[in-house]
N, C-alpha and C positions, 0 to 999 in steps of 0.2 A: 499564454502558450507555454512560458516556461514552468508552472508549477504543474501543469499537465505531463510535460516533456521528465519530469521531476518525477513524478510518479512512475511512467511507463519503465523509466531509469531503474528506481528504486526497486521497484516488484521484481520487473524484469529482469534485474541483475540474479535477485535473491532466485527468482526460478529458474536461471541460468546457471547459477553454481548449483545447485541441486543436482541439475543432468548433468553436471559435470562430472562430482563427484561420485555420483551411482557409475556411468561410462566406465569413468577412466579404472575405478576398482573392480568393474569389472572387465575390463580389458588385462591392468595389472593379474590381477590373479585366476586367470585363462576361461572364464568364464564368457567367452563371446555369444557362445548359444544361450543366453539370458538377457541380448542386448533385445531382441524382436519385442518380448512382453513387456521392457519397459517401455522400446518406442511407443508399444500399444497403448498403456499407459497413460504417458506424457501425451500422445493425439487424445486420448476422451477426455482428458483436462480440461487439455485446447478448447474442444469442439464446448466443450459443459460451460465454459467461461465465456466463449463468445454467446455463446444459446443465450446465456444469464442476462448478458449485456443486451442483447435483443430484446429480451423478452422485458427487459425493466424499459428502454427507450418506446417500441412500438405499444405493448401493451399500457404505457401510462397515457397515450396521444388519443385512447379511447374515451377516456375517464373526465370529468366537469373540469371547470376551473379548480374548483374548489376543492375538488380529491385529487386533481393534478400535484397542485401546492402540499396537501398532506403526505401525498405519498413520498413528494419530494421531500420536504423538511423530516421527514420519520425517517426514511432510507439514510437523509445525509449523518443526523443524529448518529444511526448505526454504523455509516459507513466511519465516521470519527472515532466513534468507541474502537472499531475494529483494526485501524489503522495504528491509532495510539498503542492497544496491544501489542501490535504487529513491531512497531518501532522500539519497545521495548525488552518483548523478547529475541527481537534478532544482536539488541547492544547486550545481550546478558548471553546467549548463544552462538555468536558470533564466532569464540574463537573454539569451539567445540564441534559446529556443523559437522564438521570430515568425521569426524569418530560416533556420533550418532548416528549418523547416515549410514555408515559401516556395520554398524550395531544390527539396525532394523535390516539390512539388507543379506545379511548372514542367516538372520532369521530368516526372512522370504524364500532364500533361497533352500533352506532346508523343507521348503515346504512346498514348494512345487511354482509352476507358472502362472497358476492364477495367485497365488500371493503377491510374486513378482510386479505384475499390473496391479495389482491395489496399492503394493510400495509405490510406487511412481506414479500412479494418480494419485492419492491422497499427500504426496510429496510437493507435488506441482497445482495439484488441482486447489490447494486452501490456496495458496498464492494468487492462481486466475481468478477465483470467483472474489476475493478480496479487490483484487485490483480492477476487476471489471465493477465491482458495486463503487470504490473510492471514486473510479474516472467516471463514471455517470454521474455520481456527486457533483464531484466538481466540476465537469462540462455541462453541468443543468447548471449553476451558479453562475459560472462566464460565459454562459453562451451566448453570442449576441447575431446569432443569425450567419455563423461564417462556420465552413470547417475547422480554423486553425486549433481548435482546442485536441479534436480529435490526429491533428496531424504531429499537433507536438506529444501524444502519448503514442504515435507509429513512431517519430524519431526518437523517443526514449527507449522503446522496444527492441528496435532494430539495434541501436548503440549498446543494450545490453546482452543481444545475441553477439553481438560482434565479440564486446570485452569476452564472453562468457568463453567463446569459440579462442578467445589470444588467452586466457587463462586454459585451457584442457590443452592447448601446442605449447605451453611454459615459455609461451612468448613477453606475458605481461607478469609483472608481479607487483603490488600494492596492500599498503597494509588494510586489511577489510575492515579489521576492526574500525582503525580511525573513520574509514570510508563512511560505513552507516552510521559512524556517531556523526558526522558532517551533515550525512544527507536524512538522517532521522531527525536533525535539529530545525533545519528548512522548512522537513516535513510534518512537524507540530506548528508551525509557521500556514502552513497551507491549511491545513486541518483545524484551525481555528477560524481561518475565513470562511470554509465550508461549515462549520457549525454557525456560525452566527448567521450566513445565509439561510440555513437551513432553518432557524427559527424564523426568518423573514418570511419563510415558506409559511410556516406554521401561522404567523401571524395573521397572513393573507389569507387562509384556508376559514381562520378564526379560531383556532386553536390553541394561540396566546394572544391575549389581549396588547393592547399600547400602540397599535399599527402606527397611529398617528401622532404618537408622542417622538417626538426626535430629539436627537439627543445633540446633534449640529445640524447647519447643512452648508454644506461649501463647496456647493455646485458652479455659484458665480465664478468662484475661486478654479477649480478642481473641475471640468469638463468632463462630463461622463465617456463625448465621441472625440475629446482628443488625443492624444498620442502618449501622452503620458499617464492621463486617464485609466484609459485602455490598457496601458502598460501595467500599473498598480492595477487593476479589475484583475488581469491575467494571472498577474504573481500574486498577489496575498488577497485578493478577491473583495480589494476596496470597494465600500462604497460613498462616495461624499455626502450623503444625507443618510444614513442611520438611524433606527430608531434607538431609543435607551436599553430596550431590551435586547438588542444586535449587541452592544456595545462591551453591556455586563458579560454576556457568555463569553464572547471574544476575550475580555480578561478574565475570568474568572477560569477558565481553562488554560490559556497560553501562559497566564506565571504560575501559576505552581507545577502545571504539566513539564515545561520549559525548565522550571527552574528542580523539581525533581530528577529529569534527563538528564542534564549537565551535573548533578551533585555525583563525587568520585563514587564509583561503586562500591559497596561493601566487601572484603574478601573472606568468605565462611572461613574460619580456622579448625581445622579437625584436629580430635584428641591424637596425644600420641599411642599406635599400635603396639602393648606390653605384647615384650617376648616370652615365648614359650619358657622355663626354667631346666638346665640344663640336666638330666638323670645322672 
């Protein structure tokens, strides 16, 4: 529940400052008749990202075992790539957002209100459709027949409208930056158990071989329906019997992903700007 809860968090926050930021500049700079198109906006995000999330749960419940499993392991594969992006460009844009935002939003605005609505869909909307492909990922990997996967990506959701709403009253303040670099490092952490499940998909379907070459098993050990079991399944999307091929992805992604994230960022140095020469 918590790497679920982790996500809703994570997305949720980033698409929370988004409407933040579009709001409050244009609240700031008296433009209130330009709040309606973006609410229009941010609702066909909404609706696109939930539609998404549907349409990948119900329409995959059609499908064989075996294209069940592909679609899963394919989807999760993508969902990983896309997340890892996501976590990357937010710790390199991070402290930028507000002046970008502003950028494209001066533009829209010289351009009418259907500009407007596409700023604030295409602002909101990459976020939903990301976050609803990650959280199907990973609630197809944990899922063990309960809600709670789904409930800890409502209470991450809800807990990012909240923050989202104490940041736009300057009730909250926190450094963002450190923030996503915290919860982008958890979240290559999560993202690694969704990828090695997701070739457990693939393996099942027959897509990679080795299904039954394991690489442990410490099931005796390590109870799949215990408590702590359970607990590890939730968070890093353990599993105690593994195949070799689970194993390799799982590292072969988390350290060098992990350990690129965490290496200090580079600061580009620009030339200096020669001055004009006096007449």
């Amino acid at each position: 529940m918590f790497s679920n809860y982790l996500i809703g968090l994570r997305e949720g926050l980033e698409a929370s400052l988004v409407v933040c930021i579009l709001i409050a500049y244009l609240v700031k700079t008296g433009r209130r008749d330009a709040l309606k198109p973006i609410w229009i906006g941010i609702a066909v995000a909404i609706l696109l990202a939930m539609g998404f999330g549907c349409a990948l749960e119900f329409g995959s419940q059609e499908l064989t075992f075996e294209a069940q499993e592909a679609l899963g392991g394919s989807l999760s594969v993508i969902a990983v790539g896309l997340v890892t992006w996501m976590v990357f460009w937010m710790r390199r844009t991070a402290r930028h957002l507000k002046s970008e935002l502003h950028g494209k939003l001066d533009a829209a605005l010289a351009m009418g209100t259907g500009a407007l609505v596409a700023t604030a869909f295409l602002a909101v909307g990459r976020e939903g459709l990301e976050t609803a492909l990650f959280v199907w990922a990973s609630v197809h990997a944990a899922s063990d027949g309960t809600p709670r996967p789904l409930a800890g990506v409502a209470l991450g959701l809800l807990t990012a409208v909240l923050l989202g709403w104490l940041f736009y009253r300057g009730a909250l303040r926190i450094n963002l930056a450190k923030f996503f670099t915290w919860t982008g490092g958890m979240l290559v952490v999560v993202a690694a158990g969704v990828l090695a499940y997701g070739f457990h998909d693939l393996q099942e379907a027959g897509w990679v071989p080795g299904l039954r070459n394991l690489a442990f098993d410490i099931s005796g050990t390590i109870e799949p329906d215990s408590w702590y079991g359970t607990l590890l399944k939730g968070v890093f999307n353990f599993q105690p019997d593994p195949t070799v091929i689970q194993v390799s992805v799982w590292l072969l992604y988390l350290i060098p992903v992990m350990g690129y994230f965490l290496a200090p960022q580079r600061v580009r140095s620009t030339p200096p700007v020669e001055q004009p020469a006096a007449e």
